[in-house]
PyMOL Python script that loads the backbone (N, CA, C, O; Angstrom):
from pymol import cmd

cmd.read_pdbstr("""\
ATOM      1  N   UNK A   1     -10.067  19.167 -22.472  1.00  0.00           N
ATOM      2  CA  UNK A   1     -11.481  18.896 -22.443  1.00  0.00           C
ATOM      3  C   UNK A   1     -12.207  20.208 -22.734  1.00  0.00           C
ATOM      4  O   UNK A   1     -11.826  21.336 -22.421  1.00  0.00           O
ATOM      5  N   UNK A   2     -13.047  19.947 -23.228  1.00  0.00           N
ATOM      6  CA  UNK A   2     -14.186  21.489 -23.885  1.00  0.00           C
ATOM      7  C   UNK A   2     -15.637  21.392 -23.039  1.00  0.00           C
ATOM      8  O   UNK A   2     -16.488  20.508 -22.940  1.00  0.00           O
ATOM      9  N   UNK A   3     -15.486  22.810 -22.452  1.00  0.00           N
ATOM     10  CA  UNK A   3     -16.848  23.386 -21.889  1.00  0.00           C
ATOM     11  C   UNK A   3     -17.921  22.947 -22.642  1.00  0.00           C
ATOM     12  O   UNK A   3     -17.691  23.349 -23.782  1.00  0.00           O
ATOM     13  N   UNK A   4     -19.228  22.193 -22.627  1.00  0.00           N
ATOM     14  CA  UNK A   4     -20.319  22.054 -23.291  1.00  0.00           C
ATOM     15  C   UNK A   4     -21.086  23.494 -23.418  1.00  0.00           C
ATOM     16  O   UNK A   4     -21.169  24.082 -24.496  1.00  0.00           O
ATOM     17  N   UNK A   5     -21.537  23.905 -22.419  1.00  0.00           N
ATOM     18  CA  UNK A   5     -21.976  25.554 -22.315  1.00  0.00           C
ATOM     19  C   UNK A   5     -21.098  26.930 -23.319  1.00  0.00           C
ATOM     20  O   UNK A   5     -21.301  27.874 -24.084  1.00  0.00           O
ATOM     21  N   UNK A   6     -20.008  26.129 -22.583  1.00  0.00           N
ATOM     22  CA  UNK A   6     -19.144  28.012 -23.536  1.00  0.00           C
ATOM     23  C   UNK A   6     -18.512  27.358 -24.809  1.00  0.00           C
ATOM     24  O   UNK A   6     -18.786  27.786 -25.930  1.00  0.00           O
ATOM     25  N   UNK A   7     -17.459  26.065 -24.559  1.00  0.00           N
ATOM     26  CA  UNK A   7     -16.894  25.356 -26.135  1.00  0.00           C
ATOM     27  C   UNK A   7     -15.437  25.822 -25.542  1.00  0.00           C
ATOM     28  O   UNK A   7     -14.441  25.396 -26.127  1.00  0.00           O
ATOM     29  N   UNK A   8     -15.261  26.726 -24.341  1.00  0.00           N
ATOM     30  CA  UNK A   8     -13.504  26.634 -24.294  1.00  0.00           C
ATOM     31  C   UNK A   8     -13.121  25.528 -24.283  1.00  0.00           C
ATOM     32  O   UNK A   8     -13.772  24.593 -24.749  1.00  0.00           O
ATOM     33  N   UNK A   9     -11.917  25.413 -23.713  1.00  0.00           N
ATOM     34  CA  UNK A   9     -10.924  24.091 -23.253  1.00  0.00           C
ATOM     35  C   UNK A   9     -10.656  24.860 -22.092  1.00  0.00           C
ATOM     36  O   UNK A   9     -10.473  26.055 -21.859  1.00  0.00           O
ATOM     37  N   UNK A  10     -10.697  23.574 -21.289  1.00  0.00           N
ATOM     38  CA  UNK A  10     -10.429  23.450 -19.558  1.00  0.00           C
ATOM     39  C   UNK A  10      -9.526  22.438 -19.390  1.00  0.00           C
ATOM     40  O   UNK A  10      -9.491  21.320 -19.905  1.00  0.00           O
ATOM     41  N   UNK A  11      -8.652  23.079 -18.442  1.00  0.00           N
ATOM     42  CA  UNK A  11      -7.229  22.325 -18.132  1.00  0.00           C
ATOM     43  C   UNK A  11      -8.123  20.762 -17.178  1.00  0.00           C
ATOM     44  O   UNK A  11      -9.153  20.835 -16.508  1.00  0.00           O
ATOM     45  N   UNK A  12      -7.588  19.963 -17.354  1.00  0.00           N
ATOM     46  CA  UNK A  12      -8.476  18.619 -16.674  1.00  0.00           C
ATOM     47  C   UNK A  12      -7.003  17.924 -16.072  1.00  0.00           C
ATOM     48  O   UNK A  12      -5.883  17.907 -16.582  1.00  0.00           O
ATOM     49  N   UNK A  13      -7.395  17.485 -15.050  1.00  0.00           N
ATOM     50  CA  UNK A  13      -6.436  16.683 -14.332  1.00  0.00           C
ATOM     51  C   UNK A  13      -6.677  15.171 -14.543  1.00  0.00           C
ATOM     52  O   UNK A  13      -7.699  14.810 -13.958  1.00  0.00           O
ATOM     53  N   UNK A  14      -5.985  14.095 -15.262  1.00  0.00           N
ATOM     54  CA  UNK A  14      -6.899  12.900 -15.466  1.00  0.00           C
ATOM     55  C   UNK A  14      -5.453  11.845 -14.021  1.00  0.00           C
ATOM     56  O   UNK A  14      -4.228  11.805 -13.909  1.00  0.00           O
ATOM     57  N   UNK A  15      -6.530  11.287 -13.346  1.00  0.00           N
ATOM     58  CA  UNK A  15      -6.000  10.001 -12.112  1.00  0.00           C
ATOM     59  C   UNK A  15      -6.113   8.807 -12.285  1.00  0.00           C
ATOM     60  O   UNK A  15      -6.962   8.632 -13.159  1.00  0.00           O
ATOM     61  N   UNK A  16      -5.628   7.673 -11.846  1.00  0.00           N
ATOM     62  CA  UNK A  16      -5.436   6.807 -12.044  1.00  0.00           C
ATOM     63  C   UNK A  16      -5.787   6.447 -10.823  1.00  0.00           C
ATOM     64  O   UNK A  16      -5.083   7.003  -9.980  1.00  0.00           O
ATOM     65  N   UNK A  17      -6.546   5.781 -10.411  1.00  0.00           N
ATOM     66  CA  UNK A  17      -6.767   5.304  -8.811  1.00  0.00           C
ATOM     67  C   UNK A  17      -6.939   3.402  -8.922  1.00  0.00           C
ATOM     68  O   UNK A  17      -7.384   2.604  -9.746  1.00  0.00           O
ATOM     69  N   UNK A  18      -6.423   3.354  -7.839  1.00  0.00           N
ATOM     70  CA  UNK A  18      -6.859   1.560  -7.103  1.00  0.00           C
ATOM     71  C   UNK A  18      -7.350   1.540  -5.970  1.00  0.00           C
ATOM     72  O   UNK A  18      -6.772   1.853  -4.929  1.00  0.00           O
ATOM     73  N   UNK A  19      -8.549   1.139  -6.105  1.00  0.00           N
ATOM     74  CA  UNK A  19      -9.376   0.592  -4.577  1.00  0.00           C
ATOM     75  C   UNK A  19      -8.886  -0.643  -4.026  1.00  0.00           C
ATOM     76  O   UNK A  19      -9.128  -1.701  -4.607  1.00  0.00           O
ATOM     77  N   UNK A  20      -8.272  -0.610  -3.043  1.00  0.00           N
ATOM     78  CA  UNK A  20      -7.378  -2.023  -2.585  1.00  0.00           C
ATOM     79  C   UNK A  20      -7.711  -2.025  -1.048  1.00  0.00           C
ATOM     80  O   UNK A  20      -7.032  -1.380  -0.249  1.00  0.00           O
ATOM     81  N   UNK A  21      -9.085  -2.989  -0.583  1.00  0.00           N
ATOM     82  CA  UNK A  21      -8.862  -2.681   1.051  1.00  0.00           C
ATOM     83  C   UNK A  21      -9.824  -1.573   1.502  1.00  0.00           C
ATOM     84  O   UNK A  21     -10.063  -1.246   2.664  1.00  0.00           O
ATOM     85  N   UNK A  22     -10.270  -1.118   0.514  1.00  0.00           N
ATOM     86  CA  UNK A  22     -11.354  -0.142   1.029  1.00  0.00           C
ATOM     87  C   UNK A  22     -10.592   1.000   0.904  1.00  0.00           C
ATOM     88  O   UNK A  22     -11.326   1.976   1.061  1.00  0.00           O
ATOM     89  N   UNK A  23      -9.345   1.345   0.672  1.00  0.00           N
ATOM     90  CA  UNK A  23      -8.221   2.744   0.283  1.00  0.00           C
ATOM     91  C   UNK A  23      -8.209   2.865  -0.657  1.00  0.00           C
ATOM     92  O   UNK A  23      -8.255   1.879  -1.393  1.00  0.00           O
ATOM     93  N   UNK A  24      -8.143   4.081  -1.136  1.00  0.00           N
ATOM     94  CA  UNK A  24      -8.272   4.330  -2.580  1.00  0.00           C
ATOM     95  C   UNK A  24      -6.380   5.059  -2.724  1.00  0.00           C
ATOM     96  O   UNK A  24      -5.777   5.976  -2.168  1.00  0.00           O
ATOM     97  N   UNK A  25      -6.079   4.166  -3.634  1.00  0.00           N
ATOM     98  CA  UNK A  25      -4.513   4.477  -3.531  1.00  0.00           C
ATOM     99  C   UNK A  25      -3.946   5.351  -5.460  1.00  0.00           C
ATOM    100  O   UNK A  25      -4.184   5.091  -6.639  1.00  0.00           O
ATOM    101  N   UNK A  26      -3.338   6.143  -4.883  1.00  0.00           N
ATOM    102  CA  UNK A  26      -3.257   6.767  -6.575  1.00  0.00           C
ATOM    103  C   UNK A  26      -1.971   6.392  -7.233  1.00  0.00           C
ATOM    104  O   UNK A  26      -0.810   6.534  -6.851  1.00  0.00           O
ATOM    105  N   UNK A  27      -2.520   5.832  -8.417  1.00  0.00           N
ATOM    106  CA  UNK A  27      -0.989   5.045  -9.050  1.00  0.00           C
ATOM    107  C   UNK A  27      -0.563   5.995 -10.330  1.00  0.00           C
ATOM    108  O   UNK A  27       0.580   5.949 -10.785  1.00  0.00           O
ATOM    109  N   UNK A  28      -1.556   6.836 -10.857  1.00  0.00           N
ATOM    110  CA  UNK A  28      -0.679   7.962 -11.983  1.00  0.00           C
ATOM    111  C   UNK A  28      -1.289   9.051 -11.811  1.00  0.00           C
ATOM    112  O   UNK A  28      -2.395   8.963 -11.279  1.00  0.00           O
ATOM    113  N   UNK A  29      -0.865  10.199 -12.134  1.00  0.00           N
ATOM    114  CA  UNK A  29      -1.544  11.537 -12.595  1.00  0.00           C
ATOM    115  C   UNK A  29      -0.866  12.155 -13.660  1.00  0.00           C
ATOM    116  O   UNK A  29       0.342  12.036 -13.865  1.00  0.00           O
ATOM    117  N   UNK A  30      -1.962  13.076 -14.605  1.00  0.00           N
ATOM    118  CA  UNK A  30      -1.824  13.551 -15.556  1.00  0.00           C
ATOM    119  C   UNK A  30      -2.562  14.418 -16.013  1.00  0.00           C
ATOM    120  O   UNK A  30      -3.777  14.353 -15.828  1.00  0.00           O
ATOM    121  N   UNK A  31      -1.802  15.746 -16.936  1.00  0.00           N
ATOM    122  CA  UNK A  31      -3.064  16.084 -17.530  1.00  0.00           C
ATOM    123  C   UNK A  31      -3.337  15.829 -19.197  1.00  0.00           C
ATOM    124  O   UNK A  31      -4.493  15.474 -19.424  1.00  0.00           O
ATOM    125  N   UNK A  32      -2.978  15.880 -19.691  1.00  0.00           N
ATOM    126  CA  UNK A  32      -2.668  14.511 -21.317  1.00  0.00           C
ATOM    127  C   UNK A  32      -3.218  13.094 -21.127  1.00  0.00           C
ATOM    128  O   UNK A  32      -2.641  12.172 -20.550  1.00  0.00           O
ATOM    129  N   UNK A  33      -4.570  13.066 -21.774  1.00  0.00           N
ATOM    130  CA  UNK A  33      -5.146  12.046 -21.434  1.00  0.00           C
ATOM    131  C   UNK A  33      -4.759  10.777 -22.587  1.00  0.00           C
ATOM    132  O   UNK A  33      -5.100   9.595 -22.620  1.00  0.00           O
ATOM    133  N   UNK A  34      -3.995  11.506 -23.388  1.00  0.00           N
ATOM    134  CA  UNK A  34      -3.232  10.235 -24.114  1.00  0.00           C
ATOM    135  C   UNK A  34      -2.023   9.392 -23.596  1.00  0.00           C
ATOM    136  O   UNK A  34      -1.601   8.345 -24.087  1.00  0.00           O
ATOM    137  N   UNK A  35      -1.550  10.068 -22.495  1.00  0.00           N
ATOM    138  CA  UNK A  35      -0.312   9.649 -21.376  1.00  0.00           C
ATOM    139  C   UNK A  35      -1.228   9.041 -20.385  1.00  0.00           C
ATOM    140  O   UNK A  35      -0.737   7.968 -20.035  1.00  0.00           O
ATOM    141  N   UNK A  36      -2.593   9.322 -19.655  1.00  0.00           N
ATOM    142  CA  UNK A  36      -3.172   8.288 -19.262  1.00  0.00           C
ATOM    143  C   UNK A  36      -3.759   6.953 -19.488  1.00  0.00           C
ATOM    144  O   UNK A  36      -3.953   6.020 -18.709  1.00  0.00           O
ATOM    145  N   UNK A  37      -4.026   7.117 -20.923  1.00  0.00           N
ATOM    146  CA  UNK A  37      -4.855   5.541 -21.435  1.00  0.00           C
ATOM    147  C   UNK A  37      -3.454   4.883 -21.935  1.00  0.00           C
ATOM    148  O   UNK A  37      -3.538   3.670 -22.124  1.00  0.00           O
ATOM    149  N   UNK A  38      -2.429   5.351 -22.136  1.00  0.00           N
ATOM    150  CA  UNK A  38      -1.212   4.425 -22.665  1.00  0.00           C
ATOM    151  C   UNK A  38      -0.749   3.670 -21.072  1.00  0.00           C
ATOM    152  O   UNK A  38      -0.477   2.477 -20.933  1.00  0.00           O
ATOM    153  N   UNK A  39      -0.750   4.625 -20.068  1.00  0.00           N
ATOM    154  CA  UNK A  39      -0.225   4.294 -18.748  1.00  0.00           C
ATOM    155  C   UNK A  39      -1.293   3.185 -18.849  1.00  0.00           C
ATOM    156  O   UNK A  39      -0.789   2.120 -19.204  1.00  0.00           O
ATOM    157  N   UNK A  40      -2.780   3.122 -18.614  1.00  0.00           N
ATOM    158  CA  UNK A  40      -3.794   2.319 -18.268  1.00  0.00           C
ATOM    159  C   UNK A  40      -3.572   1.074 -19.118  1.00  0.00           C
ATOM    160  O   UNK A  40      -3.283   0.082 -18.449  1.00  0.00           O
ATOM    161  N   UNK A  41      -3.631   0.915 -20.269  1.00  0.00           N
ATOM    162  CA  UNK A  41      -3.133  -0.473 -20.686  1.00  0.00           C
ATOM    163  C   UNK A  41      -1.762  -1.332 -20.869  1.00  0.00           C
ATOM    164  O   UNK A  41      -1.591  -2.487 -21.259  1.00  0.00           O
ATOM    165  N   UNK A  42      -0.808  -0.283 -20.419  1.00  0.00           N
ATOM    166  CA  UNK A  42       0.530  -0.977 -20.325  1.00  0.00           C
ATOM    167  C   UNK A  42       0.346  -1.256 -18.758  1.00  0.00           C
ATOM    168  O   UNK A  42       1.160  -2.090 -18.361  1.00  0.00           O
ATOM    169  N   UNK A  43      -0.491  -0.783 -17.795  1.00  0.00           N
ATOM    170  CA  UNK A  43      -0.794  -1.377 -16.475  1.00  0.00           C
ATOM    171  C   UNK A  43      -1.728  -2.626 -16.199  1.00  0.00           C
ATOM    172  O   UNK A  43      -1.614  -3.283 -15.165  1.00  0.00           O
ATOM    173  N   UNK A  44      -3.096  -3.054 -17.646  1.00  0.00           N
ATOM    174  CA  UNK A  44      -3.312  -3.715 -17.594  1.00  0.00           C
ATOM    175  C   UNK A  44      -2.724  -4.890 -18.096  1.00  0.00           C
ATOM    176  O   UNK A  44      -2.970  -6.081 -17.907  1.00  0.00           O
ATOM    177  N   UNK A  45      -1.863  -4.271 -18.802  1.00  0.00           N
ATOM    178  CA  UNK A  45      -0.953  -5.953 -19.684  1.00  0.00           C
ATOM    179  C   UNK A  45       0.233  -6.697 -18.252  1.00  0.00           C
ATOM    180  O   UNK A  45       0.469  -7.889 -18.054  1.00  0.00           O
ATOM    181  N   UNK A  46       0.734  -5.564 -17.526  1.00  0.00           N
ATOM    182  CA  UNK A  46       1.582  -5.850 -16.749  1.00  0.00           C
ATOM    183  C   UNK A  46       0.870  -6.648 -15.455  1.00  0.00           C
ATOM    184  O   UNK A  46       1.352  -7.769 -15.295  1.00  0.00           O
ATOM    185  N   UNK A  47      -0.321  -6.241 -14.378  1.00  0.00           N
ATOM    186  CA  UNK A  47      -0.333  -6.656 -13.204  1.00  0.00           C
ATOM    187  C   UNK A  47      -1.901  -6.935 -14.064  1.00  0.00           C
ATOM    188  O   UNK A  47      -2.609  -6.632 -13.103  1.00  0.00           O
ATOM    189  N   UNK A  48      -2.665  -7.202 -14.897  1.00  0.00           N
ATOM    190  CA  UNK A  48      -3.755  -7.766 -15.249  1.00  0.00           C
ATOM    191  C   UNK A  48      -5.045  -7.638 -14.389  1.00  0.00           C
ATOM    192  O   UNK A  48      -5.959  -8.440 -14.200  1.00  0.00           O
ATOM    193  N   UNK A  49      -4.818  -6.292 -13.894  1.00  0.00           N
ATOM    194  CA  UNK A  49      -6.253  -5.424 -13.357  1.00  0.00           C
ATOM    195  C   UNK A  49      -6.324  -3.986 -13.871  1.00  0.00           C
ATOM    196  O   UNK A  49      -5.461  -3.264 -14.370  1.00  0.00           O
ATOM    197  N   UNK A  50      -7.620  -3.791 -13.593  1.00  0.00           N
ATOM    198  CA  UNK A  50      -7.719  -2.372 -14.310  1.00  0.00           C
ATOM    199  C   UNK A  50      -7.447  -1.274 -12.785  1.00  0.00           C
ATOM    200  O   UNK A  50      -6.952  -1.485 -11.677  1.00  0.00           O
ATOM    201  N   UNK A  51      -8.092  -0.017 -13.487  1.00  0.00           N
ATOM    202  CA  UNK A  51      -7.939   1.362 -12.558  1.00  0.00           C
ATOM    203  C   UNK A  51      -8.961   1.901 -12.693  1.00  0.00           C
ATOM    204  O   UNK A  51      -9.873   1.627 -13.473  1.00  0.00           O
ATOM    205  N   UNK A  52      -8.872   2.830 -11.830  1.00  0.00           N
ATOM    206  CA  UNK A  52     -10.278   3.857 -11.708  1.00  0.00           C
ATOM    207  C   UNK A  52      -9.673   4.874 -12.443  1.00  0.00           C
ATOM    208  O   UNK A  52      -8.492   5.178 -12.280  1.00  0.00           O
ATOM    209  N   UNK A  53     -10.982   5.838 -13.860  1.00  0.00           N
ATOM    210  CA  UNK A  53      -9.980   6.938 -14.688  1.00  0.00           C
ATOM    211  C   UNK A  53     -10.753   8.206 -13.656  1.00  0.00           C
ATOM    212  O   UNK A  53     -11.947   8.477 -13.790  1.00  0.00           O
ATOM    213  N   UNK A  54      -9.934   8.842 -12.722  1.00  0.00           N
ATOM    214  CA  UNK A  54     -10.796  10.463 -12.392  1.00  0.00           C
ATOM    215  C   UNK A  54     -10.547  11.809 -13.651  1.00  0.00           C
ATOM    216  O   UNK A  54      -9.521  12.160 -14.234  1.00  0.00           O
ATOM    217  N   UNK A  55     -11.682  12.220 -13.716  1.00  0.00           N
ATOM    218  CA  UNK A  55     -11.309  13.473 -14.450  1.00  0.00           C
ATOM    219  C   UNK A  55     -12.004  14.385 -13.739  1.00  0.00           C
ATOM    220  O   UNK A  55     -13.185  14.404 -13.391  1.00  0.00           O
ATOM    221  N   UNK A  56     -10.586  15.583 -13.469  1.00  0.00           N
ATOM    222  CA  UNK A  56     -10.958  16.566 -12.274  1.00  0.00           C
ATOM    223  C   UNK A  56     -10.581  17.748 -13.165  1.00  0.00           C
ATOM    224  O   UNK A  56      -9.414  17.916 -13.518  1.00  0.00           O
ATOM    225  N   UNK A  57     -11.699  18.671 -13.574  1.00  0.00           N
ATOM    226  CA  UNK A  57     -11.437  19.628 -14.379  1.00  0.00           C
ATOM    227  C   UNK A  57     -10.930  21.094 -13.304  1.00  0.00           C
ATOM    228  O   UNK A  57     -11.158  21.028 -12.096  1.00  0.00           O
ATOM    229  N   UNK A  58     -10.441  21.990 -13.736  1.00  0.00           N
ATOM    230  CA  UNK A  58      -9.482  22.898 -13.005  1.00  0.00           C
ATOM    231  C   UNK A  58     -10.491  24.066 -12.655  1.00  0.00           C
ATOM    232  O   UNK A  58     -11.327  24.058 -13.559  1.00  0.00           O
ATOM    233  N   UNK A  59     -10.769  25.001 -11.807  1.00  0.00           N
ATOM    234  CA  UNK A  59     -11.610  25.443 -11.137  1.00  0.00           C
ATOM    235  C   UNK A  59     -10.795  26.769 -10.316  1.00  0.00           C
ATOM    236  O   UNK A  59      -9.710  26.598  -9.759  1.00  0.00           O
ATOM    237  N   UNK A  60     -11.359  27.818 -10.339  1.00  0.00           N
ATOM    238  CA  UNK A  60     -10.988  29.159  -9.903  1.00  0.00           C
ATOM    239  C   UNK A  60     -11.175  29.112  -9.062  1.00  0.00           C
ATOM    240  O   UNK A  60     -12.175  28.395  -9.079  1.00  0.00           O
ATOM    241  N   UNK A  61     -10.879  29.484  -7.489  1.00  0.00           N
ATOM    242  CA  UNK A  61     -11.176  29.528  -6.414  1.00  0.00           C
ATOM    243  C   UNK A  61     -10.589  31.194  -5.733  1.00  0.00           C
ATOM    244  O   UNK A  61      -9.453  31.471  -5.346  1.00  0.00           O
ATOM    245  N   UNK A  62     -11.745  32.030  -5.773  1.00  0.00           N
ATOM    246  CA  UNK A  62     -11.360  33.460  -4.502  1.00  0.00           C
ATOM    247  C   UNK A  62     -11.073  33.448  -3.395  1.00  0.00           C
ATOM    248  O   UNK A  62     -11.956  33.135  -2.596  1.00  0.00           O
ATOM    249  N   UNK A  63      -9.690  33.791  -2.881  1.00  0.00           N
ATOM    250  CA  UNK A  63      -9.289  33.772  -1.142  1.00  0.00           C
ATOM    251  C   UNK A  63      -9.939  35.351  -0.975  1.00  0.00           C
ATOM    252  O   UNK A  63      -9.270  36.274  -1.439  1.00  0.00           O
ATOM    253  N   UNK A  64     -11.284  35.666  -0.292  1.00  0.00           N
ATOM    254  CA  UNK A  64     -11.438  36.752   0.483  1.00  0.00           C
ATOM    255  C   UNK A  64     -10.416  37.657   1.002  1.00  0.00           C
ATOM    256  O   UNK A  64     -10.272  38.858   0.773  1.00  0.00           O
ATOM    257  N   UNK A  65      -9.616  36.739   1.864  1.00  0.00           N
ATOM    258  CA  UNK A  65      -8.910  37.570   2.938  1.00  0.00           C
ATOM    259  C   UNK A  65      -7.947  37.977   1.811  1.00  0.00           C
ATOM    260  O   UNK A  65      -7.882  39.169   1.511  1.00  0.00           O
ATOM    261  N   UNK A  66      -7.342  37.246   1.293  1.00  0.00           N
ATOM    262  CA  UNK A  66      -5.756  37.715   0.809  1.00  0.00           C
ATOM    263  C   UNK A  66      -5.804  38.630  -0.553  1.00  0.00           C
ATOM    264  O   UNK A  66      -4.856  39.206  -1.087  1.00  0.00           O
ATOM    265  N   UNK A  67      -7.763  38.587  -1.133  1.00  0.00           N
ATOM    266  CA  UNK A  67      -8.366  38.842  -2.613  1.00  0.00           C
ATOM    267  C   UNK A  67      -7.365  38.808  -3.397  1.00  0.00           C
ATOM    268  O   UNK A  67      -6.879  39.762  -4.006  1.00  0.00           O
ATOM    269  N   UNK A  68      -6.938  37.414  -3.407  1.00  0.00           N
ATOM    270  CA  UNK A  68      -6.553  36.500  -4.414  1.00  0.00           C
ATOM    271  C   UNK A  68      -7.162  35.237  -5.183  1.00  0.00           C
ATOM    272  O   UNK A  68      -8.104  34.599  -4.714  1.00  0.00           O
ATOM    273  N   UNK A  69      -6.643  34.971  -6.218  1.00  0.00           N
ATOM    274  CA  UNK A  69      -6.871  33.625  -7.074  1.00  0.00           C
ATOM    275  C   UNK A  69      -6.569  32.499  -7.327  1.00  0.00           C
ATOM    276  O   UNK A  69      -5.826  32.334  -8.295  1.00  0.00           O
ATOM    277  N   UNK A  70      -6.995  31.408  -6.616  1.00  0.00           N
ATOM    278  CA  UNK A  70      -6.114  30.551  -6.838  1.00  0.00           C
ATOM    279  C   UNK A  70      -6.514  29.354  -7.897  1.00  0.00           C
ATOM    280  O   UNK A  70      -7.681  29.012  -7.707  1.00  0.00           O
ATOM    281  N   UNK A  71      -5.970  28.730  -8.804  1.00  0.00           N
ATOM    282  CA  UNK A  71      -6.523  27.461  -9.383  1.00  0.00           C
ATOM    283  C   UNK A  71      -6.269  26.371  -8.688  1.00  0.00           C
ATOM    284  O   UNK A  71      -5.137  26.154  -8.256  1.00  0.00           O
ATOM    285  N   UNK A  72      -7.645  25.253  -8.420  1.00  0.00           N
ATOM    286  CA  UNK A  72      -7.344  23.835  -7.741  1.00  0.00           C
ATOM    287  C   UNK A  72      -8.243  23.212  -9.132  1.00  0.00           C
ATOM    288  O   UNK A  72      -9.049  23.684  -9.933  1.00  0.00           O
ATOM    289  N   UNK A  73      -7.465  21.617  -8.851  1.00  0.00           N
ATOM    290  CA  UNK A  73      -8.615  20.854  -9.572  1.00  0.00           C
ATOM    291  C   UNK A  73      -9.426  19.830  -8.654  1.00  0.00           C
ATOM    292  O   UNK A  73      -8.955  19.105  -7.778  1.00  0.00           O
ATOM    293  N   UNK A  74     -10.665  19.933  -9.032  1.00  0.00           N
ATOM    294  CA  UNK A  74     -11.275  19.661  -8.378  1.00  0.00           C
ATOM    295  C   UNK A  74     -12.571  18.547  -8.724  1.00  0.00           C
ATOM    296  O   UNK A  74     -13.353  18.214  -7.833  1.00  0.00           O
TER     297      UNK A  74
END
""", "prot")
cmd.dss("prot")
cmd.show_as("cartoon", "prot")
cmd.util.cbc("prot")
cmd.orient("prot")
């Protein structure tokens, strides 16, 4: 996925979620969003409901104490 502001590419985490019951339960993860939409319609042909798509782009995070770096997606 590409920064609108700068134009890099940002590592993106893409999810697959089901709300079942009021739980939100996670049925794939990925970051190749062409391995997610193939997962998403070979899931809708099989059990004939859809999914929730998350896209959680990857994010720098500073530990003070340890002044370290860590990446989460978030």
């Amino acid at each position: 996925m590409q920064d609108i502001t700068t134009g890099e590419n940002i590592e993106t985490l893409y999810r697959m979620i089901q709300i079942k019951g009021g739980k939100r339960i996670e049925k794939f993860r990925t970051t190749d969003i062409d391995r997610a939409l193939h997962f998403h319609s070979w899931y809708v042909k099989r059990y004939r409901e859809g999914l929730l798509l998350e896209i959680l782009p990857k994010k720098k995070r500073y530990n003070w104490k340890d002044k370290s770096v860590d990446y989460i997606f978030e």
